[in-house]
C-alpha positions as CSV (number, residue, x, y, z in Angstrom):
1,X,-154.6,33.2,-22.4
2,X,-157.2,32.2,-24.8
3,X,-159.5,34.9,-25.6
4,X,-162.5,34.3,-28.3
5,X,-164.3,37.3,-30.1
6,X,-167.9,37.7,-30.1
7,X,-169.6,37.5,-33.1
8,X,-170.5,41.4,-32.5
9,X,-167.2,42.1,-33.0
10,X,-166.6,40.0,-35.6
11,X,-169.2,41.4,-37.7
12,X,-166.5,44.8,-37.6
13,X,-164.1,43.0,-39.7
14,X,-166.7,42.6,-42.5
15,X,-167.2,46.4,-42.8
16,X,-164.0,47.1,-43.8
17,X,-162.4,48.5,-47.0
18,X,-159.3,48.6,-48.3
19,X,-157.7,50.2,-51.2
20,X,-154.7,48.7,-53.5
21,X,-152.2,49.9,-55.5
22,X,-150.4,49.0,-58.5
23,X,-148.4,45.6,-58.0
24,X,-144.6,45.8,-58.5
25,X,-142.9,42.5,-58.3
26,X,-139.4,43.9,-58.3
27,X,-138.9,44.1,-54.8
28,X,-140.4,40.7,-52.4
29,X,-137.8,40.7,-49.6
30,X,-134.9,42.4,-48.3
31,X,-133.5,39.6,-45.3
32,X,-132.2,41.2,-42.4
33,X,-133.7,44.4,-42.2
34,X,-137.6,43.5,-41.1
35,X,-136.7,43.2,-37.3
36,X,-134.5,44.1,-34.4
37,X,-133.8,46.0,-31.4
38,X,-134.3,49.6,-33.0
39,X,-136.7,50.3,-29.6
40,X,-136.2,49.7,-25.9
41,X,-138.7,47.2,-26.0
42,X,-137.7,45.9,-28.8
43,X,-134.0,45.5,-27.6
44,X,-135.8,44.1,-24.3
45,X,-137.7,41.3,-26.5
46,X,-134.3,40.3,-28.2
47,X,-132.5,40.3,-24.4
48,X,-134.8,38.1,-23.0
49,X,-134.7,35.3,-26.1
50,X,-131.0,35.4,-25.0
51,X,-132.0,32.7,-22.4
52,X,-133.2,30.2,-24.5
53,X,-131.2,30.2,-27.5
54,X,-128.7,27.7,-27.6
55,X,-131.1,25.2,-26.0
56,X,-132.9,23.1,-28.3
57,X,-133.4,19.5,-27.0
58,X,-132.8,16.6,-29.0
59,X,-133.8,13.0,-28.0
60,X,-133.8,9.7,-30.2
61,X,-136.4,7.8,-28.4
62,X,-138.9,10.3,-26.1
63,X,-139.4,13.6,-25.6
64,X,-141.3,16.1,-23.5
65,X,-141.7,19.8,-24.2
66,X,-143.7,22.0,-21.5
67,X,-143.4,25.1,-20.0
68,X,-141.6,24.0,-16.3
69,X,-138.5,22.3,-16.0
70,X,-139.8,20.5,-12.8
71,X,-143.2,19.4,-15.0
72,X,-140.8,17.8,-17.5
73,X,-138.8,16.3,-15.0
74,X,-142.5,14.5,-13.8
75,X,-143.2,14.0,-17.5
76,X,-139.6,12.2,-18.4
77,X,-140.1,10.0,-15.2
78,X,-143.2,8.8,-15.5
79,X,-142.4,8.1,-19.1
80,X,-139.1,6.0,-17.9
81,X,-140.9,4.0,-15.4
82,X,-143.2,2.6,-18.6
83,X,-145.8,5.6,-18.6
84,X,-147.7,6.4,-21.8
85,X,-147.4,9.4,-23.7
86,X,-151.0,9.8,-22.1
87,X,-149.9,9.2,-18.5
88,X,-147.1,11.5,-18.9
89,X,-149.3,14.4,-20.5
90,X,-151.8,13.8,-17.6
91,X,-149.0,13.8,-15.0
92,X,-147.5,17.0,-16.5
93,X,-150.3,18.9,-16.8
94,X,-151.4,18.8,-13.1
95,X,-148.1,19.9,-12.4
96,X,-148.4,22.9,-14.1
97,X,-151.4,23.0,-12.0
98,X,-149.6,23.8,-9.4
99,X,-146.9,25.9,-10.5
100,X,-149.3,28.4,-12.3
101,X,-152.6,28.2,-10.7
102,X,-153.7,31.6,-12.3
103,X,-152.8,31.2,-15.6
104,X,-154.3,27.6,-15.7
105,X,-156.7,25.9,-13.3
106,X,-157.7,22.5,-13.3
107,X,-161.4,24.6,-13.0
108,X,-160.6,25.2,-16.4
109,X,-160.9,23.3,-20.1
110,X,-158.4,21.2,-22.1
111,X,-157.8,19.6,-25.4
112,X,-155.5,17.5,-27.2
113,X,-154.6,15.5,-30.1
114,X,-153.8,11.5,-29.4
115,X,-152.0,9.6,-31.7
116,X,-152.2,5.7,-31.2
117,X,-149.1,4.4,-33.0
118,X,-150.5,0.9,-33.0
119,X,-153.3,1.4,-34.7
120,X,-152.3,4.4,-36.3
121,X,-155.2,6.7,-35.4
122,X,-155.2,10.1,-34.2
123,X,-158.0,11.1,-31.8
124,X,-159.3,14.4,-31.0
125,X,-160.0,14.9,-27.2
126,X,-162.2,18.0,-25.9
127,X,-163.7,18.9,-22.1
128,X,-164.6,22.4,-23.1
129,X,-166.3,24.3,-20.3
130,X,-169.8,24.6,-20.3
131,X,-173.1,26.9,-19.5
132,X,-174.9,26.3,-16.2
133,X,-178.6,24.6,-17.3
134,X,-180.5,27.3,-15.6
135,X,-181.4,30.4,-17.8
136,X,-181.5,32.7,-14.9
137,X,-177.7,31.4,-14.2
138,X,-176.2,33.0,-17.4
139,X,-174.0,35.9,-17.7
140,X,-175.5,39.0,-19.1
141,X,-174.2,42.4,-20.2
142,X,-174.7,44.6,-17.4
143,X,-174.4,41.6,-15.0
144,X,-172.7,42.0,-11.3
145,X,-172.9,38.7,-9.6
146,X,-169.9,37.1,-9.9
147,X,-171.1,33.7,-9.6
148,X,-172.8,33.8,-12.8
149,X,-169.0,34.7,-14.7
150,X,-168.2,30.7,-13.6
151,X,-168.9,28.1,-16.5
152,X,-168.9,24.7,-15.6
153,X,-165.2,23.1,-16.0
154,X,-164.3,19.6,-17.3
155,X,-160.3,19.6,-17.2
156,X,-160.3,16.5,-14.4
157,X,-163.0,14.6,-16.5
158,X,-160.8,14.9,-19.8
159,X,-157.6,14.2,-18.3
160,X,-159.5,10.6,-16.9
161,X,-161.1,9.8,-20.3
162,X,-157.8,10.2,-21.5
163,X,-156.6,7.7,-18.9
164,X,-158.9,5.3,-19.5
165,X,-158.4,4.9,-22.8
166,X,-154.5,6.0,-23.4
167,X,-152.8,5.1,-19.7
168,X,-150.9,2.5,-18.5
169,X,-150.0,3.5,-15.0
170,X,-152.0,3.8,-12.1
171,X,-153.9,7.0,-12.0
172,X,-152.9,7.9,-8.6
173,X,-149.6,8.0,-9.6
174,X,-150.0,10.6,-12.1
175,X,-151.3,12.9,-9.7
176,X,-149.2,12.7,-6.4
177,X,-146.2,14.5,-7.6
178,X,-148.5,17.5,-8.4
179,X,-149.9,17.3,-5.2
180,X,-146.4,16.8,-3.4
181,X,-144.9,19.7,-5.2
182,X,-147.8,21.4,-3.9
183,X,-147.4,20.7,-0.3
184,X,-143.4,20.8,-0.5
185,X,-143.8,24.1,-2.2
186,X,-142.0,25.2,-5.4
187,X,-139.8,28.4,-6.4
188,X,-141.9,31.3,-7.2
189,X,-140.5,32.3,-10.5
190,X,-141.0,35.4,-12.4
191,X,-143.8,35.1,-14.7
192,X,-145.2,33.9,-11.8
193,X,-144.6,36.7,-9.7
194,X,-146.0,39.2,-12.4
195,X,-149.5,37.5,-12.8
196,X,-149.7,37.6,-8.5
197,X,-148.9,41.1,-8.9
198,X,-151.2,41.9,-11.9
199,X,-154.2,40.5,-10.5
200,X,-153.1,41.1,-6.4
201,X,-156.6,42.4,-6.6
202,X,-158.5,39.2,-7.2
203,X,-155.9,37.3,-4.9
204,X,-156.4,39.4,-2.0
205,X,-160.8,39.3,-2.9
206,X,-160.2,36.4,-0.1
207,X,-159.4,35.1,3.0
208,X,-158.2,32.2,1.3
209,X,-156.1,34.3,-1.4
210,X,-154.6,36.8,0.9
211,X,-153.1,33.8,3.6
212,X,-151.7,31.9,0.5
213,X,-150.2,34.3,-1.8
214,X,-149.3,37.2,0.6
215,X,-146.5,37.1,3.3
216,X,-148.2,38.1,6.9
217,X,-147.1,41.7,6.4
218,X,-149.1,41.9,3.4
219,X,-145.8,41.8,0.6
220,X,-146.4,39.4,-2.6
221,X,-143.8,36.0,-2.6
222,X,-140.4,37.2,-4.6
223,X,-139.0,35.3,-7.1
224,X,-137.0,32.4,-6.0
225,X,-139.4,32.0,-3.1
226,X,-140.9,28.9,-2.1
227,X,-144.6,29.3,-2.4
228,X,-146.8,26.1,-0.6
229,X,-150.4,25.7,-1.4
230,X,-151.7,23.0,0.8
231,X,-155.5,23.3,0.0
232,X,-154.4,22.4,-3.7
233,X,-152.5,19.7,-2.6
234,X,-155.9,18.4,-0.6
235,X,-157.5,18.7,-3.4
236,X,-155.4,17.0,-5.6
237,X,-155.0,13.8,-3.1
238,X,-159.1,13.9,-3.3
239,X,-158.3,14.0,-7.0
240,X,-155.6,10.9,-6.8
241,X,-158.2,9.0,-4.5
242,X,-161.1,9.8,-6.6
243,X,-160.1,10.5,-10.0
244,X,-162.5,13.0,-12.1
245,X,-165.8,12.0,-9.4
246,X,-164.2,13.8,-6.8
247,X,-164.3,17.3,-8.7
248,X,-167.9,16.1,-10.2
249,X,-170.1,15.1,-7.4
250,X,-167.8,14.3,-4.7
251,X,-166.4,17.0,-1.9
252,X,-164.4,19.7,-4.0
253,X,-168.1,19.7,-6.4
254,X,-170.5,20.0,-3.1
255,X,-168.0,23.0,-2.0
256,X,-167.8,24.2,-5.5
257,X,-171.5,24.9,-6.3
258,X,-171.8,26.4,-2.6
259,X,-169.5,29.2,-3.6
260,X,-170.8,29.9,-7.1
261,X,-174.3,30.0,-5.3
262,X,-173.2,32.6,-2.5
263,X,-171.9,35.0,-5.3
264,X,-174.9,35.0,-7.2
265,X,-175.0,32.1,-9.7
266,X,-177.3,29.3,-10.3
267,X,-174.7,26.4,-10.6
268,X,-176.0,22.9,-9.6
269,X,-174.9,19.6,-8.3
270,X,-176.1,18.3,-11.7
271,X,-174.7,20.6,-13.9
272,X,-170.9,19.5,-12.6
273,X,-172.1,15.5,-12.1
274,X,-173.4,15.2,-15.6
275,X,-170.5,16.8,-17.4
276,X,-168.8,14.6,-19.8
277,X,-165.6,14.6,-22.2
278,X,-165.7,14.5,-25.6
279,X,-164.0,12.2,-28.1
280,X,-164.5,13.0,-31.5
281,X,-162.5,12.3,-34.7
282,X,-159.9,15.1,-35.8
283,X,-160.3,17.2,-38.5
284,X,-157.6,16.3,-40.9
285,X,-156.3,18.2,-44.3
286,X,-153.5,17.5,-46.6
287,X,-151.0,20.3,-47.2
288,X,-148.2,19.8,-49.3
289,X,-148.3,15.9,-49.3
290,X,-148.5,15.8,-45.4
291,X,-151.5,14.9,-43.6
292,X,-152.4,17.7,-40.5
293,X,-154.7,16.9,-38.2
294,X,-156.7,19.8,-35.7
295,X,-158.8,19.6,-32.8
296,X,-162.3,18.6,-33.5
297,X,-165.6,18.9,-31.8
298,X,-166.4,22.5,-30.1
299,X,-162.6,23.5,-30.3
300,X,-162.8,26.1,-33.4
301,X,-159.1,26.7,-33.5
302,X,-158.7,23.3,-35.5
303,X,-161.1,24.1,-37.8
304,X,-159.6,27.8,-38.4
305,X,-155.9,26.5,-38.8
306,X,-156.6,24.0,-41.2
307,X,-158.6,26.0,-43.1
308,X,-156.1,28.7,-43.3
309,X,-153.2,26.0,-44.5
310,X,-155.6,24.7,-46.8
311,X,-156.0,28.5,-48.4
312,X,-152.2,28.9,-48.3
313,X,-151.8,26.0,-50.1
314,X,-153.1,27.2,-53.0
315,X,-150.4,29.4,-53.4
316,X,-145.7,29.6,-53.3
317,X,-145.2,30.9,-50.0
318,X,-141.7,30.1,-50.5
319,X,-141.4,32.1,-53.5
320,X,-143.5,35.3,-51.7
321,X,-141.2,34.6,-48.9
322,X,-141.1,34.0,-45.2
323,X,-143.1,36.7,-43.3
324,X,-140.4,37.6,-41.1
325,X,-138.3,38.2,-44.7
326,X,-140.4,39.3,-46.9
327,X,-143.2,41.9,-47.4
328,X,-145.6,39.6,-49.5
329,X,-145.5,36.7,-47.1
330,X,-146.2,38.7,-44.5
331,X,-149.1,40.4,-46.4
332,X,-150.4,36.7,-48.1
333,X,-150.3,35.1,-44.2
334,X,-151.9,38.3,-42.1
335,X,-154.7,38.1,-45.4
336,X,-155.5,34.5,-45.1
337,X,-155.4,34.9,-41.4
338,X,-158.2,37.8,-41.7
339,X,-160.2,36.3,-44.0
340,X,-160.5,33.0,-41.5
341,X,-161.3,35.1,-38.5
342,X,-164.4,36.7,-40.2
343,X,-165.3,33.8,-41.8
344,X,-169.0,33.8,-40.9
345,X,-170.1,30.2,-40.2
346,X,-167.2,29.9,-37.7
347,X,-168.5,33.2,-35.4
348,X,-171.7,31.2,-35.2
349,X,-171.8,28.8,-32.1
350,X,-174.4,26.0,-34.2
351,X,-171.8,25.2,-36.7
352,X,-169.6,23.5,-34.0
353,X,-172.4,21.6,-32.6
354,X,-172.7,20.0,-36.3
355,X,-169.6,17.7,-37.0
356,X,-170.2,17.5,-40.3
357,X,-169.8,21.8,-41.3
358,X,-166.4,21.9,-40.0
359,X,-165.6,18.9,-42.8
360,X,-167.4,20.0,-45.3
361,X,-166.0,23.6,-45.1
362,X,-162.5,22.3,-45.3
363,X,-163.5,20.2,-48.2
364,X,-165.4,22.5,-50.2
365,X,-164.1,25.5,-52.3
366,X,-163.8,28.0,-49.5
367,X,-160.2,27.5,-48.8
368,X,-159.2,28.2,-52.8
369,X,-161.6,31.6,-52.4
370,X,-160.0,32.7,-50.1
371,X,-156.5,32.4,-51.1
372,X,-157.8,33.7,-54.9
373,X,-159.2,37.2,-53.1
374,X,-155.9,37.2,-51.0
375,X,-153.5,37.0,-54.3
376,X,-155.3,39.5,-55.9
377,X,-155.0,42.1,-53.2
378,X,-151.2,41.5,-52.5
379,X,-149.4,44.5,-53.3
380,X,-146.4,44.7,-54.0
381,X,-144.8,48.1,-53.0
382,X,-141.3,48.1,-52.2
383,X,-140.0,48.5,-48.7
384,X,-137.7,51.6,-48.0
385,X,-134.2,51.3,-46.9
386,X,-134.1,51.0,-42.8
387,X,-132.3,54.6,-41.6
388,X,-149.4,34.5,-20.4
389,X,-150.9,32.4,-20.3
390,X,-152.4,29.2,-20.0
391,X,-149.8,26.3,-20.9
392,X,-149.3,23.6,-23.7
393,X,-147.9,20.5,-23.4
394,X,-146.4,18.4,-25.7
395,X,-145.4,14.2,-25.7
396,X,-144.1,11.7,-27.6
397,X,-143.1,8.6,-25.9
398,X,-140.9,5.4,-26.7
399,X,-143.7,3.6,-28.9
400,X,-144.0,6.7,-31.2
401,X,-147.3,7.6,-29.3
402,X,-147.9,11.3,-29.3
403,X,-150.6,13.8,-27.4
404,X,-150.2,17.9,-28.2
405,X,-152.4,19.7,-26.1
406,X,-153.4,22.9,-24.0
407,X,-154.6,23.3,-20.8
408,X,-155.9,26.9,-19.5
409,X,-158.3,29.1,-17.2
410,X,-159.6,30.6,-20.6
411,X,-160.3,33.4,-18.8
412,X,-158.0,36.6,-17.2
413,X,-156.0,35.0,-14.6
414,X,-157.0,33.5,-11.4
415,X,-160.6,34.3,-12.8
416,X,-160.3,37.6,-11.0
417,X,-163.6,37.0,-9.2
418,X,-161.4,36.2,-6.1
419,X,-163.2,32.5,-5.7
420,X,-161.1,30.0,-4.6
421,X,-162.2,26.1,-4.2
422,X,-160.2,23.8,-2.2
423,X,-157.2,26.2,-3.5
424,X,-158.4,26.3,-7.1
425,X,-159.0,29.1,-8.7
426,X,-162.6,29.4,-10.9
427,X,-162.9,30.5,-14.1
428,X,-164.9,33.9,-14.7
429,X,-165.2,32.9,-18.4
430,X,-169.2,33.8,-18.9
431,X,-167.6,37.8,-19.1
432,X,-166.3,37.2,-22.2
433,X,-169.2,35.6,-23.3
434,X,-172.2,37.2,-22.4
435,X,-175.5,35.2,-23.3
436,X,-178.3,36.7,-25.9
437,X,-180.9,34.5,-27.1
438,X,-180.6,36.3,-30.2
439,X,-177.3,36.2,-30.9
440,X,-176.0,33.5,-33.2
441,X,-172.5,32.9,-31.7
442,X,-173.9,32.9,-28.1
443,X,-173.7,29.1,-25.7
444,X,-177.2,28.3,-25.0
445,X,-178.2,27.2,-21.2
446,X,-176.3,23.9,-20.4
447,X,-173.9,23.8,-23.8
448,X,-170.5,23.4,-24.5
449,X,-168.6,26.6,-24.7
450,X,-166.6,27.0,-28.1
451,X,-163.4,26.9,-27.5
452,X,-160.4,28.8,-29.7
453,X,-157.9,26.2,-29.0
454,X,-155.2,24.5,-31.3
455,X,-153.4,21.9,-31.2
456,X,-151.8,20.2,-34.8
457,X,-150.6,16.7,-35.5
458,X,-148.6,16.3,-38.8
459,X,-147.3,13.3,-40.6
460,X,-145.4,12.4,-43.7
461,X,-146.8,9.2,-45.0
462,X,-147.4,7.1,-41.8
463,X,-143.9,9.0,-39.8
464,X,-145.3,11.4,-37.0
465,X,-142.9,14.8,-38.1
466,X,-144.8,17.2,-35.7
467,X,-146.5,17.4,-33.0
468,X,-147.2,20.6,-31.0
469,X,-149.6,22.8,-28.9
470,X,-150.2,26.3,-28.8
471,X,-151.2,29.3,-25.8
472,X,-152.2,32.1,-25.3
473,X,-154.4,34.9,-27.2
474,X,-153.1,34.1,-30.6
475,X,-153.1,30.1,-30.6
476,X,-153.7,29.1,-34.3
477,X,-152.3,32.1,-35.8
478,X,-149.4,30.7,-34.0
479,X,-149.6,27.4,-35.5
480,X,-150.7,28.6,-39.1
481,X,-147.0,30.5,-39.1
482,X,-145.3,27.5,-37.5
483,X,-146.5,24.7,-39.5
484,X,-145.5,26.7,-42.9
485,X,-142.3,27.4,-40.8
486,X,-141.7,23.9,-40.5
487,X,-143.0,22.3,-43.8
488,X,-142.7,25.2,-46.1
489,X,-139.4,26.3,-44.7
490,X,-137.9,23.6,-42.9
491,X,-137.0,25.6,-40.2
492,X,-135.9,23.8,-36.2
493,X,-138.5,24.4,-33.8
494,X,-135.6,27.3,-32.3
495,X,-135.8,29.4,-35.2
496,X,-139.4,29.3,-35.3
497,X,-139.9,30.1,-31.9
498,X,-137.3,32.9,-31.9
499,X,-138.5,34.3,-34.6
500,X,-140.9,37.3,-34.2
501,X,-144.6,36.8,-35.5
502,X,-148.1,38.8,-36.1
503,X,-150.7,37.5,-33.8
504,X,-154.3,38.0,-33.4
505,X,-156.3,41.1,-33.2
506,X,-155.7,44.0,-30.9
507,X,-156.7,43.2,-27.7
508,X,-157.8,45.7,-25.1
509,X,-157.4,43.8,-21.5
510,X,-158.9,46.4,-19.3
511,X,-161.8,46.7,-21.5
512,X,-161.9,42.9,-22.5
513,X,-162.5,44.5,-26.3
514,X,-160.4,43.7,-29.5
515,X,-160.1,45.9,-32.5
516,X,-161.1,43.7,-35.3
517,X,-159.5,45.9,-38.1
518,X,-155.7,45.3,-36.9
519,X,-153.6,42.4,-36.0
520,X,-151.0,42.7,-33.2
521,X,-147.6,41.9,-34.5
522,X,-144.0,41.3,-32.4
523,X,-142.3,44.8,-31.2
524,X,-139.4,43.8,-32.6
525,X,-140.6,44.5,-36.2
526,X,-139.4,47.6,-37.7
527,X,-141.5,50.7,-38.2
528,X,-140.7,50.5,-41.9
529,X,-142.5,46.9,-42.0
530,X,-145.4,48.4,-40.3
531,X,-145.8,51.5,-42.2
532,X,-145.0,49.4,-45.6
533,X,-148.0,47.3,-44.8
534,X,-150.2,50.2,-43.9
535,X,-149.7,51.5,-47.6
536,X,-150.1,47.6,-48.3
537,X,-154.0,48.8,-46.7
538,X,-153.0,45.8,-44.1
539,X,-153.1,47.5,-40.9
540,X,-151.0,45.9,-37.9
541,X,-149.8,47.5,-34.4
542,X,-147.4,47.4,-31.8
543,X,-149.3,48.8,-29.9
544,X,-150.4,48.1,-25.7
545,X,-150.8,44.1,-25.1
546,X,-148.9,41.9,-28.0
547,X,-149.2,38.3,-28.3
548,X,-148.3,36.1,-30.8
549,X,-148.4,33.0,-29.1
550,X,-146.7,30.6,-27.1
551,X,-145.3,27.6,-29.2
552,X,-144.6,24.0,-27.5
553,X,-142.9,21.9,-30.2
554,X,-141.6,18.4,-31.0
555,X,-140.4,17.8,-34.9
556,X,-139.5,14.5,-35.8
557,X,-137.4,13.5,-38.7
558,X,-139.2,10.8,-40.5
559,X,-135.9,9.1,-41.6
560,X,-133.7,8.9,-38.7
561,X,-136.7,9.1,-35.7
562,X,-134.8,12.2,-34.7
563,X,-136.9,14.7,-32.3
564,X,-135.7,18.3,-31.8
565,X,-137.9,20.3,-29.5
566,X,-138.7,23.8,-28.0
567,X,-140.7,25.8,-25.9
568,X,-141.6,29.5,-25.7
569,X,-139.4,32.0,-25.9
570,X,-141.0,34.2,-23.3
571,X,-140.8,31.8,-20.3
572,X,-137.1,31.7,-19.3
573,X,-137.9,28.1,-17.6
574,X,-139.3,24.9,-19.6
575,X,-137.6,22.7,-22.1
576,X,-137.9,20.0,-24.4
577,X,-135.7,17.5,-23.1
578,X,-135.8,13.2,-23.5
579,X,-133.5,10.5,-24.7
């Protein structure tokens, strides 16, 4: 799940003060005491990572890493039968469609990073979702239609511009085996279950909801089920026929606005037929002699994971040590990641709709501010002795083509405004974004929506040595830690992943509130970490809902062409896999 802050809340962080004490540089790391299974949750975290360790793929030639085994297996075929890496992001990204309609809707944005080997360009690809033209059809504090919670989505139409530029196979056939799987049905597994039985609220909102995801007796589908969803798979044969017109003025549109309209909202034929894609070029850093690109355009997660590289950059991480080893990495990486968030030209929602601030904010002398403020309040106290969702998808295909990007509802899952469209869940995104004209981070009528996705492409000289994609809350601070992982450390994309991280800020779900002055970090961390850091005046918590995000990785040995690959931990299915 991708949540953004408002700018309200943002504001908190600026407020607050922290105290430091004397620096002692005797003590920077004691390995093997920072996490474990000291709680029952903890012990439950380290259980479940049981089922993925050990499987690491490894291909010479292609490679697909996503977060269903039966989307791969549609990802390795289509890229066998002379597919694209494009074709086969496109192909696996419907399927995952399918398989987790509430965590991701094709209602929903996307973005990704394309890399052209030929020509040796990377590409940044956006279809954000977007504000309804009327004023009267914005979302509002104090609010109640439901209608009005429903931005505008542009999934289908990125996805196509993607194809039109990137594919080689036919479009149809990039979407039939989402809609077969759809119509065949597929095993309910059990993240799956867990989000029907979270949100069994929204799902039974509707006739539609209650027939599809409910046995006639009223009990939720089990895991290992087969669950069938035959309006999606209408859909997505209108989608096959149709391509990106048929969600944009064509049937599933006509039926779409009709709904929004009998909830409340002010959606219009226009405001779905004149939505467009964007392409836009990436933001792009150096770090460490490798180039890294980010998502560009009005996806701010680029902007905020390079600029938190380019910050780190300017000091050893090595030598302050990994920050699941060491107190002082820890302490520099949740800093810099602080100092990003409340960055104040990036909780503003103009400076996204002028390419030219993001660029000149990673080139000016921010980045070395920030990391000269960060060093200076590292303190160096010694430790005592110890007593989901939305998906990523990741490809890189025989040519050395690659595409790293995410796919969501980016909002709480199945929109839990219980409207369904041709079997497609809507979005109830405007709740976390609640339009003021005076507010500086707010969308305006008939705008793109900022998005806080990340994606990062990252090569050594002119060799592609990682691609990958992040999801849910915490998406860059995911990437910040795993690119440093990777280049700093040269850590495999299994030990990154099965490491524990710090994530975002705490997030409250039932209140749809996040406390700006403390970042979540992984359970499995022990309470002397925690309470070393509070002394450190760097707050973090265990407590209620942690995420750290959801990694998708490919890493690529720029000697041998070697890929290794991994997805995240927390889903017991999905794989890198390839040849």
């Amino acid at each position: 799940m991708s949540i953004t802050v408002l700018s309200r809340l943002a504001a908190g962080v600026l407020a607050l003060g922290m105290a430091f004490g004397p620096a002692q540089a005797d003590e920077r790391r004691l390995p093997d005491t920072f996490w474990g299974g000291e709680t029952a949750e903890a012990a439950a975290l380290e259980a479940r990572d049981l089922a993925k360790k050990g499987t690491m793929g490894v291909a010479d030639h292609a490679m697909v890493a996503a977060c269903h085994d039966r989307s791969v297996q549609i990802g390795l075929d289509i890229l066998r039968r002379g597919g694209t890496a494009a074709d086969a992001f496109i192909a696996v990204t419907f399927a995952d469609y399918v398989q987790t309609p509430g965590a991701s809707s094709l209602a929903g944005p996307m973005a990704a990073l394309v890399y052209d080997a030929r020509s040796g360009q990377v590409t940044s690809l956006g279809a954000p979702l977007k504000t309804v033209r009327g004023l009267d059809g914005q979302w509002t504090t104090g609010q109640t239609a439901v209608g009005k919670q429903v931005l505008v989505p542009g999934a289908v139409a990125g996805l196509e511009a993607l194809h039109r530029r990137d594919g080689r196979l036919p479009w149809a056939d990039l979407v039939r085996p989402a809609a077969r799987m759809a119509r065949e049905g597929f095993v309910v597994t059990p993240i799956y279950a867990g989000i029907a039985s979270a949100y069994g609220a929204a799902l039974r909102a509707s006739d539609y909801g209650r027939a599809t995801y409910f046995h006639p007796d009223g009990a939720p589908y089990r895991v290992g089920e087969t669950l069938t969803l035959p309006a999606m798979a209408d859909t997505l044969d209108g989608v096959a026929l149709q391509g990106a017109a048929y969600v944009q003025t064509g049937p599933w549109a006509k039926a779409a606005v009709a709904a929004v309209r009998a909830h409340g909202g002010d959606m219009t034929a226009a405001d779905l037929a004149d939505y467009r894609a964007e392409w836009t070029p990436p933001l792009r850093i150096t770090y460490r002699g490798r180039t890294v690109y980010g998502l560009s355009g009005h996806d701010s997660g680029g902007t905020r994971l390079l600029l938190a590289l380019k910050a780190l950059e300017h000091g050893d991480i090595v030598a302050l040590g990994h920050p699941s080893q060491s107190l002082d990495g820890l302490e520099a990486m949740v800093r810099v990641s602080r100092a990003v968030a409340a960055e104040p030209a990036l909780n503003t929602h103009a400076f996204f709709e002028d390419p030219a601030q993001p660029a000149a904010l990673l080139a000016g002398p921010r980045a070395g501010e920030i990391w000269t403020d960060v060093q200076a309040r590292i303190d160096r106290t010694s430790l005592p002795a110890p007593g989901s969702h939305s998906y990523a998808v990741t490809v890189v295909d025989a040519q050395g083509n690659a595409v790293a990007g995410t796919h969501t509802i980016e909002s709480l899952p199945f929109g839990t405004n219980g409207i369904f469209v041709g079997g497609v869940p809507l979005n109830n995104t405007g709740v976390l974004h609640p339009y003021t004209a005076d507010s500086a981070y707010a969308t305006p009528p008939g705008r793109y929506l900022v998005e806080p996705m990340s994606a990062v492409l990252t090569f050594e000289g002119d060799k592609l040595v990682l691609a990958a994609s992040t999801f849910s809350v915490s998406l860059w601070p995911g990437d910040f830690q795993m690119v440093s992982s990777v280049l700093d450390f040269g850590w495999d994309p299994e030990r990154v992943a099965l490491t524990p991280r710090f994530g975002g800020y705490g997030l409250d779900l039932a209140k749809m509130s996040a406390d700006l002055s403390v970042n979540v970090i992984d359970k499995r961390f022990k309470a002397e970490v925690i309470d070393a850091m509070k002394r450190r005046g760097v707050a973090l918590s265990q407590a209620g809902y942690v995420d750290t995000g959801m990694l998708v990785m490919i890493k690529r040995d720029p000697r041998t062409g070697r890929m290794t690959g991994f997805t995240p931990e927390a889903l017991s299915e999905g794989r890198a896999a390839g040849w």
